[in-house]
One Martini backbone bead per residue (centre of mass of N, CA, C, O) as a GRO file, in nm:
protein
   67
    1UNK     BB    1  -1.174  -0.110   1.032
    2UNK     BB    2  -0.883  -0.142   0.808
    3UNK     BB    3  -0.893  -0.123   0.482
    4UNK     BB    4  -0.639  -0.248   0.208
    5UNK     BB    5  -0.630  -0.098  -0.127
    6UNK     BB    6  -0.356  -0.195  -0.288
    7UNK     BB    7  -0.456  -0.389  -0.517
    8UNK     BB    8  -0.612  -0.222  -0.660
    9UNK     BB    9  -0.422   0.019  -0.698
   10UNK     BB   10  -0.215  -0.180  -0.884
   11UNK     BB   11  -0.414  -0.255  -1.118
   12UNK     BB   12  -0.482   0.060  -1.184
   13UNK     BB   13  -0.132   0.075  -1.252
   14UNK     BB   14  -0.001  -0.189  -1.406
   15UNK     BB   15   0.142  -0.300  -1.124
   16UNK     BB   16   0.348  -0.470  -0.888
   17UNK     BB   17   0.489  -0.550  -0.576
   18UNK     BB   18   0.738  -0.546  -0.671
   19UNK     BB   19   0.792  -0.247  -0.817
   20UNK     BB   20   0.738  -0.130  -0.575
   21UNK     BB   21   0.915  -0.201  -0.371
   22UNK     BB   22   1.145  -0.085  -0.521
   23UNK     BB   23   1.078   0.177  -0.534
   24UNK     BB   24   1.010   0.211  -0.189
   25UNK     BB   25   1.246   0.037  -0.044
   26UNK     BB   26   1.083  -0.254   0.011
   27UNK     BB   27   1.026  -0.535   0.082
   28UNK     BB   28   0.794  -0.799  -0.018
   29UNK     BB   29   0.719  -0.884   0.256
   30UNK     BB   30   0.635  -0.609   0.354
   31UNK     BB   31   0.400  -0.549   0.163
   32UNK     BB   32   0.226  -0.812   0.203
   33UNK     BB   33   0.149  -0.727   0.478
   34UNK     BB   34   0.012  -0.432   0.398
   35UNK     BB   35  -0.205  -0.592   0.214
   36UNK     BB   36  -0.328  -0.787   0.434
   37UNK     BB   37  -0.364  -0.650   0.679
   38UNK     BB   38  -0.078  -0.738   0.921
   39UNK     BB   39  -0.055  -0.474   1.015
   40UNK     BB   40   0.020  -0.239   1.276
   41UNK     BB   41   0.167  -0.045   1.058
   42UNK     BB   42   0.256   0.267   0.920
   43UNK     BB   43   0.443   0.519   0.771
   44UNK     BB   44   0.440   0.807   0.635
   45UNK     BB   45   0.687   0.762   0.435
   46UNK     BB   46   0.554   0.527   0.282
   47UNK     BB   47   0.303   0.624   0.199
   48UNK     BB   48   0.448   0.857   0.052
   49UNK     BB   49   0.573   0.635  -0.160
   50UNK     BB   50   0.330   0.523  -0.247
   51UNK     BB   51   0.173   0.778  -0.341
   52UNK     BB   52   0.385   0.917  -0.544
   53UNK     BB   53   0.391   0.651  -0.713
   54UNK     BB   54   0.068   0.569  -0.731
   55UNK     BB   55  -0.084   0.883  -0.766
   56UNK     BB   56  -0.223   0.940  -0.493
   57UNK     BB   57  -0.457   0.884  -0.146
   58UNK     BB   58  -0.468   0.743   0.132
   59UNK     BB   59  -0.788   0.704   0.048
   60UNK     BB   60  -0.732   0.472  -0.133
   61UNK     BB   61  -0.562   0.258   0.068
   62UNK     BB   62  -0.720   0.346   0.324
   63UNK     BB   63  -1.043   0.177   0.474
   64UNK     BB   64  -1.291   0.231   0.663
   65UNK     BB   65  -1.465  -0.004   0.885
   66UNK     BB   66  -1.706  -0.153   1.024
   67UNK     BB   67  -1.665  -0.446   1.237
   0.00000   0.00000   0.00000
């Protein structure tokens, strides 16, 4: 099972999901998604503007889980 951990990295980052989405120009219903983990998939590009702007690596928000 892989577990989204975008809501703790944008707390410790003092950013909202608003803020974030604007910076890598997708909507926020889109990020939404992808924070409760009903996402079926990310592009790497997204990822990449992601972790850009969040100052981060892959592996601080998307955390496998045996489940």
């Amino acid at each position: 099972m892989i577990r989204v951990n975008l809501d703790v990295v944008l707390s410790e980052r003092k950013m909202t999901s608003k803020e974030l989405a604007q910076q890598i120009s997708i909507t926020p219903a889109n990020l939404s998604i992808l924070k409760t983990g009903k996402a079926r998939g990310i592009r790497f590009e997204t990822l990449d503007k992601i972790c850009r702007v969040l100052n981060c690596q892959p592996g601080d928000i998307l955390e496998y889980r045996e489940g």
